[in-house]
Biopython code that builds the backbone (N, CA, C, O; Angstrom):
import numpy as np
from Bio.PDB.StructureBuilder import StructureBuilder

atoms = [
    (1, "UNK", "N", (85.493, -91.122, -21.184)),
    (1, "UNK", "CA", (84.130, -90.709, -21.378)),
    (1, "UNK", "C", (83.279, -91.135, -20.187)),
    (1, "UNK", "O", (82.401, -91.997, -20.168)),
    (2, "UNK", "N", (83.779, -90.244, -19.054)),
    (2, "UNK", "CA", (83.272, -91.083, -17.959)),
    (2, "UNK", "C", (82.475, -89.541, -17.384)),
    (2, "UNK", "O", (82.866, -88.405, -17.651)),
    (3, "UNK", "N", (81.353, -89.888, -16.596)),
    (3, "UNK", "CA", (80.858, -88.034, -16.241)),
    (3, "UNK", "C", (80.028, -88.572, -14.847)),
    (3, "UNK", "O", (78.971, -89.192, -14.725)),
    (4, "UNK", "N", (81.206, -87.935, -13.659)),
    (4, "UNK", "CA", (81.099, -88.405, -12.633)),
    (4, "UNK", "C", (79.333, -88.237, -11.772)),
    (4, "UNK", "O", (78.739, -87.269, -12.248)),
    (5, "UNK", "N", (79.006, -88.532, -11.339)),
    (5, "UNK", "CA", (77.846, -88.804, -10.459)),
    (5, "UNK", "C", (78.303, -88.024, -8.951)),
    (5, "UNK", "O", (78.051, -86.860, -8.639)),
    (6, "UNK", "N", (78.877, -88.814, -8.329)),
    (6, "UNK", "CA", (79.084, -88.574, -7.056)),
    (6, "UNK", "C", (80.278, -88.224, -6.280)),
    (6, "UNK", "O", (80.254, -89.297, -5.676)),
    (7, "UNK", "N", (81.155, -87.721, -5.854)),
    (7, "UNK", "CA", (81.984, -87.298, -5.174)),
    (7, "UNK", "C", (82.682, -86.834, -3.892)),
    (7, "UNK", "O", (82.703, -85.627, -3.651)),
    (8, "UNK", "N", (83.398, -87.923, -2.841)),
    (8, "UNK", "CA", (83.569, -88.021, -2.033)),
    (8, "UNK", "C", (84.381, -87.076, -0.630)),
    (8, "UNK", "O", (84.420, -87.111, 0.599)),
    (9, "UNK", "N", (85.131, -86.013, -2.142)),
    (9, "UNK", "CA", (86.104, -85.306, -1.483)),
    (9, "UNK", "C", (87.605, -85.800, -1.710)),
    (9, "UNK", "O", (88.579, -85.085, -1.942)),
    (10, "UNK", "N", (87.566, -87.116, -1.596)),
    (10, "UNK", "CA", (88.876, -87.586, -2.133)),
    (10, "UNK", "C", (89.587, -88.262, -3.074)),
    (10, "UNK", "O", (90.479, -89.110, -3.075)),
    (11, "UNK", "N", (88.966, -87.669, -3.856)),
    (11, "UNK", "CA", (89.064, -87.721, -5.309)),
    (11, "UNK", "C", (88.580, -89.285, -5.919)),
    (11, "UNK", "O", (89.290, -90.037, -6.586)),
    (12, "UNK", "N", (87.055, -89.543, -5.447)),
    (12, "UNK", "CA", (86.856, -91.014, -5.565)),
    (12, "UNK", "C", (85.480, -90.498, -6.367)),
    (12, "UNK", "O", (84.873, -89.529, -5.911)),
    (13, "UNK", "N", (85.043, -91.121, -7.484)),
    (13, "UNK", "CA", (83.696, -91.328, -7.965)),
    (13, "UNK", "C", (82.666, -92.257, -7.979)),
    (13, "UNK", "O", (83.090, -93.374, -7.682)),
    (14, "UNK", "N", (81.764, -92.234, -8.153)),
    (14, "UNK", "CA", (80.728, -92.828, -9.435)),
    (14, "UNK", "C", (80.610, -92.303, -10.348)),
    (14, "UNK", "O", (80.677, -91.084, -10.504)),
    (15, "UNK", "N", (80.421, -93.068, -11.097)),
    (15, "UNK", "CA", (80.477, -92.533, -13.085)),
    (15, "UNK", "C", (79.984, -93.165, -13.844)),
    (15, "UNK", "O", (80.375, -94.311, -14.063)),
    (16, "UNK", "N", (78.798, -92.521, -14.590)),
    (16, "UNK", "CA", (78.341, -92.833, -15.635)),
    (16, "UNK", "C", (79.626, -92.596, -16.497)),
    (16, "UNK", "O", (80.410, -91.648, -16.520)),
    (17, "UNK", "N", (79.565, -94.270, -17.496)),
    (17, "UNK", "CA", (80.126, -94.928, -18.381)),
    (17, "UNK", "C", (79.485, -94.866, -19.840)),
    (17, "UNK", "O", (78.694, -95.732, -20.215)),
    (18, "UNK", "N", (79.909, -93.684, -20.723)),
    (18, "UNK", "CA", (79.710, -93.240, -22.130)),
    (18, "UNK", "C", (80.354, -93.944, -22.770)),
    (18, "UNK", "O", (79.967, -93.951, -23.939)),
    (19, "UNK", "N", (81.573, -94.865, -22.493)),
    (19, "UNK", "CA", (82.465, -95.881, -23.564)),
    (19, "UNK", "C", (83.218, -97.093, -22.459)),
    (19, "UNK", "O", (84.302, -97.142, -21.876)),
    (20, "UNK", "N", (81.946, -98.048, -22.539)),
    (20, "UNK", "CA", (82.028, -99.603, -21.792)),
    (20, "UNK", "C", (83.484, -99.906, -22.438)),
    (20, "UNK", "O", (84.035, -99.451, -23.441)),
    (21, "UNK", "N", (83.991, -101.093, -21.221)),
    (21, "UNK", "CA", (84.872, -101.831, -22.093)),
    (21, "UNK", "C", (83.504, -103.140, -22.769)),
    (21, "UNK", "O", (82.291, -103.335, -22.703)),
    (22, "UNK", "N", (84.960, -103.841, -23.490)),
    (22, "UNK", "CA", (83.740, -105.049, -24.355)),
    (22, "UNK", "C", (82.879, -105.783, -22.969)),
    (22, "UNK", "O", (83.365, -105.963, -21.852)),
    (23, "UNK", "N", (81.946, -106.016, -23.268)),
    (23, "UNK", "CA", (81.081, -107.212, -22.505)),
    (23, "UNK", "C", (80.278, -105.504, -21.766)),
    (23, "UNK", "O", (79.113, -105.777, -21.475)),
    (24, "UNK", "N", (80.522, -104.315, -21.504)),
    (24, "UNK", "CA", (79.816, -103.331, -20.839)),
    (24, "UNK", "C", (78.305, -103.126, -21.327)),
    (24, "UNK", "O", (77.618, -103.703, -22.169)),
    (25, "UNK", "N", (78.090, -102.138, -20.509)),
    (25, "UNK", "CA", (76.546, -101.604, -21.156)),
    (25, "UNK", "C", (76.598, -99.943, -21.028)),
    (25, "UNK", "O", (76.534, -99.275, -19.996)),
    (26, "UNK", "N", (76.708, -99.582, -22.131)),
    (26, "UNK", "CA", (76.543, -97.894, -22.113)),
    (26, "UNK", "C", (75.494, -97.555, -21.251)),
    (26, "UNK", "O", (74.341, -97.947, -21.071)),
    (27, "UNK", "N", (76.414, -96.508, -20.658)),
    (27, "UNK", "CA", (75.376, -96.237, -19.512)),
    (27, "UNK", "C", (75.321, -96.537, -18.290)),
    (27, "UNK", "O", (74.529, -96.160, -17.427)),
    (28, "UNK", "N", (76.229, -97.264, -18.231)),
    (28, "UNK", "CA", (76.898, -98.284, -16.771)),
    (28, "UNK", "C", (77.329, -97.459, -15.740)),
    (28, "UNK", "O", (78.153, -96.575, -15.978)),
    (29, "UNK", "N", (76.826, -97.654, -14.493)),
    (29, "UNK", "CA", (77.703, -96.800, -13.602)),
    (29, "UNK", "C", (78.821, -97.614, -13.092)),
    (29, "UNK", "O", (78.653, -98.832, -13.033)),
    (30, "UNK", "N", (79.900, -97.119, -12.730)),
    (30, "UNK", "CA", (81.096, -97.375, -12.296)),
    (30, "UNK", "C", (82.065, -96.797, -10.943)),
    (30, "UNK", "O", (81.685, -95.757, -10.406)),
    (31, "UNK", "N", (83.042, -97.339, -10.527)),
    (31, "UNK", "CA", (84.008, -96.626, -9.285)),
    (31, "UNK", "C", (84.729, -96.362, -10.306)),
    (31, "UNK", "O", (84.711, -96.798, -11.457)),
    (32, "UNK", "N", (85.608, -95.319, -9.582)),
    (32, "UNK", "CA", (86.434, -94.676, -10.549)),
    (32, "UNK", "C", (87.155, -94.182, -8.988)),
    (32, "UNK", "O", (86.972, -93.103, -8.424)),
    (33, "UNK", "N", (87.791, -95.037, -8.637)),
    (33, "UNK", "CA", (88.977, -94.555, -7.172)),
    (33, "UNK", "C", (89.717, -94.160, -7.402)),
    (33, "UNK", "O", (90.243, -94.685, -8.384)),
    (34, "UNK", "N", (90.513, -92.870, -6.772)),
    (34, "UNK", "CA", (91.746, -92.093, -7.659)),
    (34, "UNK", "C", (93.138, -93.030, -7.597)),
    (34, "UNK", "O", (94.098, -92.771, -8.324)),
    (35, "UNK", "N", (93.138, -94.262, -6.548)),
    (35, "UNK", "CA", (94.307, -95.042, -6.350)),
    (35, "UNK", "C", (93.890, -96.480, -6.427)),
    (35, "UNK", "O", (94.421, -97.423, -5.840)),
    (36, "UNK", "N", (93.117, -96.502, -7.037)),
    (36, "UNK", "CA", (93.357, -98.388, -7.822)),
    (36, "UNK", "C", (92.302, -97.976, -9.016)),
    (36, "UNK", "O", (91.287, -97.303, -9.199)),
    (37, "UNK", "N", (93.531, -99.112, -9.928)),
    (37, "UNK", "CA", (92.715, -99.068, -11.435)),
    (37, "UNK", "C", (91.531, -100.066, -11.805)),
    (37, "UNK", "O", (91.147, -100.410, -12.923)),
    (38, "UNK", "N", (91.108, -100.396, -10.674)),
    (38, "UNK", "CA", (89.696, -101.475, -11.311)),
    (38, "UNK", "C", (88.454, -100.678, -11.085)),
    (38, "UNK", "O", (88.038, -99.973, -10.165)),
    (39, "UNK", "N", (88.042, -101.019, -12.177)),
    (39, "UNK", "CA", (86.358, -99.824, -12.369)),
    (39, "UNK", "C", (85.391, -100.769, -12.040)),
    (39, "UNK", "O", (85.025, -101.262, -13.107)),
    (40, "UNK", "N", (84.717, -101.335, -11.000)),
    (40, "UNK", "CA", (83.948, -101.773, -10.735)),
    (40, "UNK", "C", (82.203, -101.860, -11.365)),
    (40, "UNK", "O", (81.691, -101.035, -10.609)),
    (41, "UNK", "N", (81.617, -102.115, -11.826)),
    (41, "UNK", "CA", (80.152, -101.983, -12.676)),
    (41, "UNK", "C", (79.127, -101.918, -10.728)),
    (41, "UNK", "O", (79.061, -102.913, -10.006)),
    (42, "UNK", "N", (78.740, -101.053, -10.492)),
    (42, "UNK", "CA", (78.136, -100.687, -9.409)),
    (42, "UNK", "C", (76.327, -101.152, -9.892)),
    (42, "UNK", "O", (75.437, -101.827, -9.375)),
    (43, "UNK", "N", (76.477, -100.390, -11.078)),
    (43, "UNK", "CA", (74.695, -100.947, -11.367)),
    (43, "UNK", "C", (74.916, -100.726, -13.187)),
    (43, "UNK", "O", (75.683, -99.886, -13.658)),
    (44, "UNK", "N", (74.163, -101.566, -13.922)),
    (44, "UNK", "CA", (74.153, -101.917, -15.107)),
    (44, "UNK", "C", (73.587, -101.021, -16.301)),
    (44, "UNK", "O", (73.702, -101.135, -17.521)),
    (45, "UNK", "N", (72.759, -99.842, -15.284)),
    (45, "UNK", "CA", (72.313, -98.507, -16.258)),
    (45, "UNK", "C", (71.867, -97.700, -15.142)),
    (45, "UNK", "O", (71.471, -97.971, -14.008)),
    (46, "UNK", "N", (72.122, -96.186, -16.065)),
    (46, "UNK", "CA", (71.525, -95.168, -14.785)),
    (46, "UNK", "C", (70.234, -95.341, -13.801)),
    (46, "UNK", "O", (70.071, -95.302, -12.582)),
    (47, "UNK", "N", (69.269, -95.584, -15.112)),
    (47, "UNK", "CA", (67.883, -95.712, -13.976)),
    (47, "UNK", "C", (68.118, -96.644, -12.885)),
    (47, "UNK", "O", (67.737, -96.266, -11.777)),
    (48, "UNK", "N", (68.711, -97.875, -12.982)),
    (48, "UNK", "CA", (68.594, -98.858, -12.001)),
    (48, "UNK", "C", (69.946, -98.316, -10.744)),
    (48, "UNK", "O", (70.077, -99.049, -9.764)),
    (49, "UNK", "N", (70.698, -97.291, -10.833)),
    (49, "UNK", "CA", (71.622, -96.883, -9.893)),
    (49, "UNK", "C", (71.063, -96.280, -9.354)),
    (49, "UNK", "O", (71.355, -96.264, -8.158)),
    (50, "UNK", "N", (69.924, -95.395, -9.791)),
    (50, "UNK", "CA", (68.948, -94.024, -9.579)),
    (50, "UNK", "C", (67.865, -94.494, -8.673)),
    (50, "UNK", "O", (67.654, -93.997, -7.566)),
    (51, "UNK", "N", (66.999, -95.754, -9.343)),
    (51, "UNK", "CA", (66.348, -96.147, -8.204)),
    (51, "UNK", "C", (66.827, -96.732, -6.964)),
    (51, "UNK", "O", (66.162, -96.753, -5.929)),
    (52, "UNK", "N", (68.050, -97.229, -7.098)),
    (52, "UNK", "CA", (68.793, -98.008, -6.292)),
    (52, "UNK", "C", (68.754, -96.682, -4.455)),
    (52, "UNK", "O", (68.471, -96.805, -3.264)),
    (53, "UNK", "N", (69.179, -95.725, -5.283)),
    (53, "UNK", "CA", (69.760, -94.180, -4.341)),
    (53, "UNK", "C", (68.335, -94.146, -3.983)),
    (53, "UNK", "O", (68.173, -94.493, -2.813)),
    (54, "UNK", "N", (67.027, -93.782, -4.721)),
    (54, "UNK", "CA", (66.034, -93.589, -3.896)),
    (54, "UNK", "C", (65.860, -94.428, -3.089)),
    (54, "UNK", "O", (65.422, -93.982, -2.028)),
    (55, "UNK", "N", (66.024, -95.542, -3.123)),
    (55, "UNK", "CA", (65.644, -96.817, -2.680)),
    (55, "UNK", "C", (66.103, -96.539, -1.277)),
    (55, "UNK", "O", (65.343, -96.237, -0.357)),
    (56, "UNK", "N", (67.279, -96.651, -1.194)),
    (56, "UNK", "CA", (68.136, -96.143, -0.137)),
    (56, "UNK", "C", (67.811, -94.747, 0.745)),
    (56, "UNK", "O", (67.939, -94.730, 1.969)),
    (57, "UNK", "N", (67.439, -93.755, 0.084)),
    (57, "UNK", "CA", (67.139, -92.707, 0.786)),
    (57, "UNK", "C", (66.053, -92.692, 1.549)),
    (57, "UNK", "O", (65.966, -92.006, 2.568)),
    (58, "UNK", "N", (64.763, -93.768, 0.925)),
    (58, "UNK", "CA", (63.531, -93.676, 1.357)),
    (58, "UNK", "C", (64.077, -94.639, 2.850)),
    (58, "UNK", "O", (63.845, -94.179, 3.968)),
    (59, "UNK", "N", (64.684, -95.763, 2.704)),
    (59, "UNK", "CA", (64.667, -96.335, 4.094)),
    (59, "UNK", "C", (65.880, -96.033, 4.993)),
    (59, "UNK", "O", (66.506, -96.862, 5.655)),
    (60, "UNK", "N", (66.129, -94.588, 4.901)),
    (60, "UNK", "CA", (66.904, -93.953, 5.915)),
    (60, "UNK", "C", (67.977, -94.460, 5.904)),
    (60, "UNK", "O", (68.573, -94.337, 6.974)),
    (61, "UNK", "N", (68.876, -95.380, 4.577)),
    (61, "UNK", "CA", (70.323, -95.872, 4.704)),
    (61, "UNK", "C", (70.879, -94.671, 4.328)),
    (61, "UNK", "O", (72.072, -94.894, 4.120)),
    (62, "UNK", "N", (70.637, -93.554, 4.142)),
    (62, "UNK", "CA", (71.369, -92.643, 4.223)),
    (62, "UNK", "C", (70.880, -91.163, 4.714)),
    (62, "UNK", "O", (69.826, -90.560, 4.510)),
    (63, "UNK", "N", (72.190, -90.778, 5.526)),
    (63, "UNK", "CA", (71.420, -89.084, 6.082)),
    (63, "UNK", "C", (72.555, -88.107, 5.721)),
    (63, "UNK", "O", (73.686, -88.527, 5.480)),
    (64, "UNK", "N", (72.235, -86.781, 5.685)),
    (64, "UNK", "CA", (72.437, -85.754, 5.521)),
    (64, "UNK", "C", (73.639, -84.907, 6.154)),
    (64, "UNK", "O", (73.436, -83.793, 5.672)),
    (65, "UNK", "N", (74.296, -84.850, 6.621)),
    (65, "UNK", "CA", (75.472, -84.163, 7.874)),
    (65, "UNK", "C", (75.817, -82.597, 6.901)),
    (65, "UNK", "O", (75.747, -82.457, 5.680)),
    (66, "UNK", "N", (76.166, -81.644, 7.877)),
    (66, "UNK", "CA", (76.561, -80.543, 7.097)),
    (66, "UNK", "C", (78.252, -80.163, 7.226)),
    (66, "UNK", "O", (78.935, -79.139, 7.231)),
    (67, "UNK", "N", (78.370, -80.940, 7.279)),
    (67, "UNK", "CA", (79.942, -81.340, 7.753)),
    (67, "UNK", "C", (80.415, -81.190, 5.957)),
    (67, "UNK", "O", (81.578, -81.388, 5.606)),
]
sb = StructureBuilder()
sb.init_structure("model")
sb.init_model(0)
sb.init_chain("A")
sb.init_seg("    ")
for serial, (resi, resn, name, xyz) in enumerate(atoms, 1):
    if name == "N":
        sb.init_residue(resn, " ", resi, " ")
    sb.init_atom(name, np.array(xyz, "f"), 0.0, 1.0, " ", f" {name:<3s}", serial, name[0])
structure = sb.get_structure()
């Protein structure tokens, strides 16, 4: 119950987390790497991953390529 976010091309995600393990928080974003099984907790609920990305976009840690 995972419904990916982001996608790298090689078969790597972020994912909102619909069914935490115990100790989780619904809603959790997560890695989801197609070749190792540890799901990492990236940010603790959508909004705070969400502001996290604006956060980031506003101070130019990330740009655009059409590649």
């Amino acid at each position: 119950m995972w419904i990916p976010l982001t996608y790298d091309g090689g078969g790597n995600h972020c994912c909102l987390d619909l069914d935490p393990a115990e100790g989780g928080n619904l809603g959790q974003i997560i890695t989801m790497w197609h070749d190792d099984g540890v799901r990492a907790i990236i940010a603790p609920i959508f909004r705070a991953w969400l502001q996290q990305y604006a956060d980031n976009l506003g101070s130019g840690d990330y740009g655009f390529e059409e590649d």
